[in-house]
N, C-alpha and C positions, 0 to 999 in steps of 0.2 A: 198371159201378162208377162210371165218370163220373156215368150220369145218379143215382147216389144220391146223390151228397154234393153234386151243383150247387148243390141249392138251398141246405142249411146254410151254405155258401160264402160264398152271396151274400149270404143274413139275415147273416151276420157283416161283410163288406164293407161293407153297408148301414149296420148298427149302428154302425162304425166312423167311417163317412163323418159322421154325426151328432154322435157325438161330437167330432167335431176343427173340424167347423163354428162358426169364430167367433160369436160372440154380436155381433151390430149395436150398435155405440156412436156415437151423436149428440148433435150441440151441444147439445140441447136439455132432453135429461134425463140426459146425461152429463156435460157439459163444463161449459154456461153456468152451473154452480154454482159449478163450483172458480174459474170466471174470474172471475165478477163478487164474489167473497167474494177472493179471492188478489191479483187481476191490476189489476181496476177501480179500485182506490182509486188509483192513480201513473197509472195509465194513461186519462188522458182528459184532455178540454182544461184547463188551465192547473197542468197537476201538471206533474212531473217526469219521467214515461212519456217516450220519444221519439214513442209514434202510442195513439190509442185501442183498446182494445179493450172496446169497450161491446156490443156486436150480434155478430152471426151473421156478418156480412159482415167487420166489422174480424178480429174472431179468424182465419176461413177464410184470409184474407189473408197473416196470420202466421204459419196453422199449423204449416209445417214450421220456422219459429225457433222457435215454441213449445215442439217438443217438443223441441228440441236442448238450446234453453235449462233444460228443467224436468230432461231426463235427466241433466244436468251438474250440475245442481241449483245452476245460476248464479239463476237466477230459481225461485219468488219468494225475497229476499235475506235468507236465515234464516244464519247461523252458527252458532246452537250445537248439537251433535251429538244426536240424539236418545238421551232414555235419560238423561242425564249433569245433568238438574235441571227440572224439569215449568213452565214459562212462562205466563204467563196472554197472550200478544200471540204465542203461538208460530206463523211463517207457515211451514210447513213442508208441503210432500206428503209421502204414506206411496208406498211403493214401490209399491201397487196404484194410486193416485191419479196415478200417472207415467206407468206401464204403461197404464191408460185413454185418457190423450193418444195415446200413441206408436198404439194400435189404431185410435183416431179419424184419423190422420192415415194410418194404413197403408188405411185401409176407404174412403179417398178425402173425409173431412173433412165428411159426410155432413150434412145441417140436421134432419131426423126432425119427427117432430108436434110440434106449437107447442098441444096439448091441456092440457099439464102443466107446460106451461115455466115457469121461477120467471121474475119480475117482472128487468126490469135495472132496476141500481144508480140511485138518483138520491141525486145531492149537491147537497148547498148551497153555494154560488160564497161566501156570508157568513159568519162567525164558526161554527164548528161549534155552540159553546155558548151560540148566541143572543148580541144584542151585551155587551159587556164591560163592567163599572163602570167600568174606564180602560185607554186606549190608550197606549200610549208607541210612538212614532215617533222613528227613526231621527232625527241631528240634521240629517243631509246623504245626499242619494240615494247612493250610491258607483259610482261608472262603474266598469267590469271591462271591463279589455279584449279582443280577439278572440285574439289569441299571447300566447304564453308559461306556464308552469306554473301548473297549480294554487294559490289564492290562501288564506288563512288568515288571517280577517281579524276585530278585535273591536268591537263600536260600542258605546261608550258612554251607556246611558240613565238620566237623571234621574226617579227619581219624586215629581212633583209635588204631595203632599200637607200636607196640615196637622195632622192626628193620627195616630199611629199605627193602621193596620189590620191585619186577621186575610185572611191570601190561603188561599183551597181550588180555585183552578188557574188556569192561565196556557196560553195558547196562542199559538204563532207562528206570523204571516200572512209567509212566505218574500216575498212582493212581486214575486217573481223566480224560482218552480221550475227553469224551464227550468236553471238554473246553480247556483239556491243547495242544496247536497245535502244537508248537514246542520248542525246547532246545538248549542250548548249557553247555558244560560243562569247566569249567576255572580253571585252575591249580594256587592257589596261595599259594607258600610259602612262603611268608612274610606276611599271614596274615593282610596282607592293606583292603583288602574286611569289615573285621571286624571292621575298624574305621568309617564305613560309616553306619552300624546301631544305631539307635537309641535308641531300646530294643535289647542286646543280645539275640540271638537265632531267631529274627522277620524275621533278611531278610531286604532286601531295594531294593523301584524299582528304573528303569533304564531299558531301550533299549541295552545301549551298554554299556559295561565297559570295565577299561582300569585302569590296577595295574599294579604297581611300584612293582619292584624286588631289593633285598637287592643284589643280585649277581646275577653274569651275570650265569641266566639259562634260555634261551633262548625258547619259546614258540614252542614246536615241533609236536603235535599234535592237529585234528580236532577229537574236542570228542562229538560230533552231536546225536539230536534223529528228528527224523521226520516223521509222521504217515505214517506205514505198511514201516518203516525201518528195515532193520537188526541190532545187536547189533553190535558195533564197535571193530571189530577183530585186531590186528596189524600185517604185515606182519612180515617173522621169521627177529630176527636180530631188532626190532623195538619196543621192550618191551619201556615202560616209568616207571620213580622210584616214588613210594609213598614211604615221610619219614614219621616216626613217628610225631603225632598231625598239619600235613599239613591241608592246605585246598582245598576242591575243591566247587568252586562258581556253581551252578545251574541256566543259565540266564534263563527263563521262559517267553512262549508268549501266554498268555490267554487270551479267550475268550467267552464272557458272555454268558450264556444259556437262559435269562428270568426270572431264580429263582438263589436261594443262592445254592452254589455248595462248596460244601469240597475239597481241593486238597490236596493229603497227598504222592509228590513222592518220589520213593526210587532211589537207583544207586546200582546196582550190579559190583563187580570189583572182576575181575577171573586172577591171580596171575600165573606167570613162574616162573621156576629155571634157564632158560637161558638170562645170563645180555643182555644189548643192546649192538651190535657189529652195527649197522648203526645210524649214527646222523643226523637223518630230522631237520628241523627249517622251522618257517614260515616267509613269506618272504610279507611283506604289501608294496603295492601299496596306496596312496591316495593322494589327494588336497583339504582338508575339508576347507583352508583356502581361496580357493576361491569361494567356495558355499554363495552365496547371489543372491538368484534366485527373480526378480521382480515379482509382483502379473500379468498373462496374457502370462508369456516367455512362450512361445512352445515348444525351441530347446534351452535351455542354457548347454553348454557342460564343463565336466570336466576332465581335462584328468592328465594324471603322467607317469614318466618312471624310469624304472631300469636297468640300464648296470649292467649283471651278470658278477661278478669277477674273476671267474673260470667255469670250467667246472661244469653244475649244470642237477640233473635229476629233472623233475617236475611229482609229484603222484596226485596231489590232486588241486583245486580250489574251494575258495568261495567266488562269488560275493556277496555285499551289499551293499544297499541303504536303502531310506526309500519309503518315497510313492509316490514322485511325478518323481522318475526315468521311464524310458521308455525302451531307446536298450540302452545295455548295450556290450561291446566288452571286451574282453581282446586276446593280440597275441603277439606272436615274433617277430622283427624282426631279423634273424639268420644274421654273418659274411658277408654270400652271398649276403645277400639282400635280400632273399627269406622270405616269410610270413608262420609264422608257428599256427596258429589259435590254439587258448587255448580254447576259449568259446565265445556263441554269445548266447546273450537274446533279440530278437526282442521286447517281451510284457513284463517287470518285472513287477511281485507282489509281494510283501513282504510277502504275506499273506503261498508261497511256497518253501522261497529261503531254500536253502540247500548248502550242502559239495557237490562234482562232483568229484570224482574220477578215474582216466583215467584207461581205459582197458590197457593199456599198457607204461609206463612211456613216460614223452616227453625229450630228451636230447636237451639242451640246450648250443653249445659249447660257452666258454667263449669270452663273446664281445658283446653277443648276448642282445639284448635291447627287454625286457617286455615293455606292453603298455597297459592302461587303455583307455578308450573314454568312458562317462558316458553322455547320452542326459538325460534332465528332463522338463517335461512337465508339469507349475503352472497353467494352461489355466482350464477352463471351461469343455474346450476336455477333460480331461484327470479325467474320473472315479474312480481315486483311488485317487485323490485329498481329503486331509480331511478341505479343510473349502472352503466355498462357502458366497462367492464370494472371490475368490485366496486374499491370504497375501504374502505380502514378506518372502520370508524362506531362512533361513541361518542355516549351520553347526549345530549339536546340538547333544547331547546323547535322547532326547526326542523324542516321537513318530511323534511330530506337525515341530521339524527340522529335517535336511537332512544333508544327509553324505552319502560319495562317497570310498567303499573301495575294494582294490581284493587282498586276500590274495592267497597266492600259500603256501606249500607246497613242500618243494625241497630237496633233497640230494648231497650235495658237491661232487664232486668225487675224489674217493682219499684215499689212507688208513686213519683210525682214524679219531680223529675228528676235522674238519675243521670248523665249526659251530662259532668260534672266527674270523677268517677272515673272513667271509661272512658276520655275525655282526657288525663287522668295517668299511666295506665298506660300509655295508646297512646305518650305522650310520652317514656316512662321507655324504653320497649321501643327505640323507635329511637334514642336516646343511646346503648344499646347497639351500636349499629350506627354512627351518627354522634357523637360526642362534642361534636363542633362544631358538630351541625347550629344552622340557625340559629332556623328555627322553632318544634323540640323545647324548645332553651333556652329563648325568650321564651314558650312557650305554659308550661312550668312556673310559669316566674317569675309569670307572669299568676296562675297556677289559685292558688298560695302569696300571691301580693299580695290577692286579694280574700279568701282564705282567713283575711286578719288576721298571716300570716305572714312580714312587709317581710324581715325578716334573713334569713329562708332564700333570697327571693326572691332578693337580693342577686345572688351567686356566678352563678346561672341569667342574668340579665341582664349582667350584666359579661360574660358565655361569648356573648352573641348579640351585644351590640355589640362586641366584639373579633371577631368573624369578619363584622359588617357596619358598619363605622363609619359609614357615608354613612346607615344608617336611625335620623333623626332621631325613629322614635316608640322604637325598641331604647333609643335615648341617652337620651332624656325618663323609658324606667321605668325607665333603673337610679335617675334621680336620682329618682324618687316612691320607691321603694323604701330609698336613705339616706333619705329627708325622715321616709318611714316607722319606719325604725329610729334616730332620734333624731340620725342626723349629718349635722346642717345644713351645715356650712361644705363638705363633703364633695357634698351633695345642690346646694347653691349652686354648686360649681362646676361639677356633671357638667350640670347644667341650663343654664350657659353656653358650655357646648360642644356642648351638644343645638342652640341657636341658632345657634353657630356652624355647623351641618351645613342649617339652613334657617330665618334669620329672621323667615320667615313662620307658623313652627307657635306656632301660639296657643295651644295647650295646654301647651306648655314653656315659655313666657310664665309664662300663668297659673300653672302649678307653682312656677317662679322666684319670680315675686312671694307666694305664699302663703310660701317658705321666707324669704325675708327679713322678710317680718311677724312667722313666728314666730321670728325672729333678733333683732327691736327695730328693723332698718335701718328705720325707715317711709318715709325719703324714697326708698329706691330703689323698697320694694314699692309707694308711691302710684303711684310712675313708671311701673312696669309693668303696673300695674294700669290705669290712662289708656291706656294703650297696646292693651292687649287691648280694652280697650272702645271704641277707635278700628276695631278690625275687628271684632269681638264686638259691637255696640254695643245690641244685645237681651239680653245674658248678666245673666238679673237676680243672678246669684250672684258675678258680677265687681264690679256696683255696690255689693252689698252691704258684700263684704269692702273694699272700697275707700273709703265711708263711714266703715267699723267703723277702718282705718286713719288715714285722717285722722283720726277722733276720738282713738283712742289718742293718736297724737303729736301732736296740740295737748294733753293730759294732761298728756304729757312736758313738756314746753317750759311748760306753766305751774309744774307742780315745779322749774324751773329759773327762772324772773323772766323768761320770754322773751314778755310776753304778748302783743305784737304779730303775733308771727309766730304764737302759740299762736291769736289771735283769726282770723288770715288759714286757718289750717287749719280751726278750726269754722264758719266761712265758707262756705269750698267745698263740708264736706260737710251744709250748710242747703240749699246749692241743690239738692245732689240729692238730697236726703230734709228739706224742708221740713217736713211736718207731725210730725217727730222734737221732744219737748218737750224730751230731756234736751239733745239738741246745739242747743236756743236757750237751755236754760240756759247752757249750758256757753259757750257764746259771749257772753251777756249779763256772765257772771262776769267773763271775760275783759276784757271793754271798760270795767265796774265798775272792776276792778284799773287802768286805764290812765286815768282820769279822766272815760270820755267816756260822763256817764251819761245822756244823752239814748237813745241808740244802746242803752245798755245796759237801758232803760226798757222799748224797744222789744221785744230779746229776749223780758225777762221777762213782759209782757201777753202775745206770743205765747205762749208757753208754755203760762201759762192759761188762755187761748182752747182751745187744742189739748188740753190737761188741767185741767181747773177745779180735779180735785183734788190736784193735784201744787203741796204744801206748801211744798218749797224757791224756786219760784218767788215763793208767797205771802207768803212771809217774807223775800225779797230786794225784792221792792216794798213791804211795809212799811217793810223797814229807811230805804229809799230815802225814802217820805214822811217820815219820821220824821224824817230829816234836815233836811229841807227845811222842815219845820215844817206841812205840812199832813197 
């Protein structure tokens, strides 16, 4: 009986043995794909990587961190959960793509035929995009020392142009991988960045920043770098405008080597001739005002919502927090009720947060209500914690506080630009929430002042400088906003309390002086108006009205018998508008009235030099013969 069933025995043993025999996995038509597509772009000389892993030799070398780090799914540095919103940059392994390493490293790290092997990575050390229409450089290298905490740092750059341009992408050259981990890039045209240094050209740190807009131009792009990123392209139709002498802020997230490290970044920006035909805006989520997390909370949650106004498409998401966040969600809830999942971070670290840009737009139909849910973890548990033993933590721009934010990225739908009502609403919504804030005020008051709307504006302005007195532009639109709704004396004074908050803002000047013009003061509005154009001294709309001034009140003053001083105000404004016929009549008349008709002879030939056919001149040098007798 033995010898019958031996052999079936052993065909089954056999069978068995076959099947459980691993399948041979090697670098070369296993591994070197996920590496040099995953691993290669940070990891080689002058990125961010600590060692290369270009070759067969580098990988082998690391391979038992590789697979620790891939089964932890610390490397490559993806956070959002799969499933939870489809990415077009998604760097993620799939579970079998994990499972391949771990076998490769279990099988003894094996190198296999080099018959099939793909090609390694080669990079360009130069401009990914080929070189740039313009460089902006950093104004001072920034030394970063070798101790102490993580640095948070912003540098101010000027762009140097003379007419406005159409930008379709921008790329940062870090200067410094080894330290600089990540960027963002801030569009400020008002130049507010610049009151917050202390040395022109230095920079000032800060985590997060948050500038004030003279006018409503609304935040429409994520200008992001983050190691082994691509440079930031804009789809067609999505160009953004640099004007001449704007700024763009560089927020910076460094981190310390052991020694002193030079960081010296630049920004490449590569220019179209096709304007923008589509209007994105970024669309903020948050609740900063109820972040006060106790020293030990586990699960303190923070949440926020947006009922979208209209129909909206969403391209892009970027969560953030600071260190003591955890799972982080953001989603839809559509009309239907249905859930339409934007993004989900189980583990946040700051140390990888990024831009997320969807492989394929998410349409949003109108009604549909955004949702944040932000958990934070101040315990003991929670490793990313920076003080031990936990402190209470509240709201803050600082690395040590916490803030809760999820900005989107959206396209109104719709011909032209819609970006004004989706702002209004956006602004309406959080008054709900803040009554004081201070931005919501001023950005209404804005949308209602260009709107033709001064008197509504009013109250919205009054609401932002009462909760910012020191923002001399908050002070300047309450007073354009009386000037607009007809109360001058009212607009005159708030406009000289706007000066009094910074005698250098030339636009509250200017304001000033057009409200006393249209008061009658002319001697004050000449005054102010000299004045602006002593710092303004190109503003050709400051010379004008300042002309148009002096003329007026040399008018006055000759209605009154005053014609000396009436002749001294048509005077000045000869000299700076010379070839003007009527203001050398009008000063010729003058010096007529005063006997001194040599001078006044003079005007009037001017005149009809300048106008041959301008009659009152010709008739005032007749009279003049006529007298005289020839």
């Amino acid at each position: 009986m033995l010898a019958r069933c031996s052999l079936p025995c052993l065909a089954l043993v056999s069978s068995l043995s076959v099947v459980a025999a691993p399948k041979p996995v090697t670098f070369y038509q296993d591994i070197a794909p996920l590496v040099y597509r995953e691993c290669a772009p940070c990891h080689r000389p002058g990125e961010s990587g600590p060692f290369p892993l270009l070759n067969y030799e580098d990988v082998k070398r690391h391979a038992a961190q590789i697979a620790d780090v891939t089964k932890r799914r610390f490397m490559p540095p993806w956070l959002p959960e799969h499933g939870y919103g489809e990415f077009a940059e998604e760097r993620r392994l799939s579970e079998e793509q994990i499972e391949r390493i771990q076998e490769w490293v279990r099988q003894g790290s094996i190198a296999g035929s080099t018959a099939r092997a793909p090609k390694p990575p080669a990079f360009s050390s130069e401009w990914q995009l080929g070189k740039p229409d313009l460089v902006l450089q950093i104004p001072h290298p920034y030394e970063l020392g070798g101790e102490g905490p993580e640095v948070f740092w912003n540098f101010i750059l000027t762009v140097p142009l003379k007419t406005s341009q159409w930008v379709k992408a921008i790329e940062v050259r870090p200067g410094n991988p080894r330290v600089f981990h990540h960027a963002n890039v801030i569009i400020d045209r008002s130049h507010t960045a610049r009151r917050l240094e202390r040395i022109r050209g230095e920079g000032f740190p800060g985590m997060d920043v948050a500038l004030e807009e003279e006018t409503f131009d609304p935040d429409s792009h994520f200008l992001s770098w983050k190691p082994g990123s691509r440079p930031v392209v804009e789809p067609d139709g999505m160009a953004w405008r640099a004007d001449p002498g704007m700024d763009l802020v560089l927020n910076v997230h460094l981190k310390r080597s052991g020694k002193t490290e030079i960081v010296n970044p630049a920004i490449g920006i590569y220019f179209t001739d096709k304007p923008r035909t589509k209007f994105a805006m970024l669309v903020q989520l948050e609740r900063d005002s109820s972040i006060d997390v106790p020293p030990g909370e586990k699960d303190f949650v923070v949440t926020d919502d947006f009922r979208a106004p209209m129909d909206l498409t969403v391209l892009a998401v970027y969560p953030h927090a600071h260190y003591l966040a955890r799972l982080m969600e953001g989603y839809a809830t559509l009309p239907d009720g249905s859930r339409k999942w934007l993004v989900r971070i189980p583990d946040w670290d700051l140390n990888w947060q990024g831009v997320y840009r969807f492989k394929e737009p998410i349409a949003l139909p109108r009604g549909s209500v955004v949702s944040m849910r932000y958990h934070y973890d101040n315990s003991t548990d929670n490793v990313r914690n920076p003080s031990n033993p936990p402190k209470e933590v509240r709201a803050g721009n600082l690395a040590t506080d916490e803030m809760g934010h999820f900005w989107l990225q959206v396209l109104p739908v719709g011909e032209g630009d819609r970006r004004a009502v989706l702002e209004e609403s956006l602004m309406l919504q959080r008054l709900e929430k803040y009554p004081a804030d201070f931005s919501a005020n001023y950005n209404i008051g804005d949308l209602l002042l260009s709107k033709g709307d001064a008197a509504g504006a009013i109250p919205y302005f009054e609401r932002a400088w009462k909760t910012e007195p020191s923002s001399v532009v908050a002070a300047t639109e309450l007073g354009v906003a009386l000037f607009g709704a007809s109360r001058l004396p009212e607009a005159e004074q708030q406009l000289k309390r706007a000066l009094g908050v910074d005698q250098k803002y030339t636009d509250a000047r200017y304001d000033l002086a057009s409200v006393q013009a249209s008061s009658g003061n002319w001697e004050a509005a000449a005054s102010q108006f000299r004045q602006v154009l002593t710092e303004r001294p190109d503003d050709a709309k400051s010379w004008q009205h300042l002309v148009d001034v002096l003329s007026l009140w040399g008018e006055e003053l000759v209605k009154a018998g005053d014609f000396e001083r009436a002749a001294a105000r048509f005077r000045e404004a000869v000299v700076y508008r010379p070839k003007d016929a009527g203001l050398r009549m009008s000063l010729g008349a003058a010096l007529a009235r005063m006997g001194r008709m040599g001078e006044a002879r003079t005007e009037f030939e001017a005149a009809v030099r300048i106008d041959p056919g301008f009659q009152a001149a010709r008739r005032a040098l007749a009279a003049m013969e006529s007298q005289t007798g020839k």
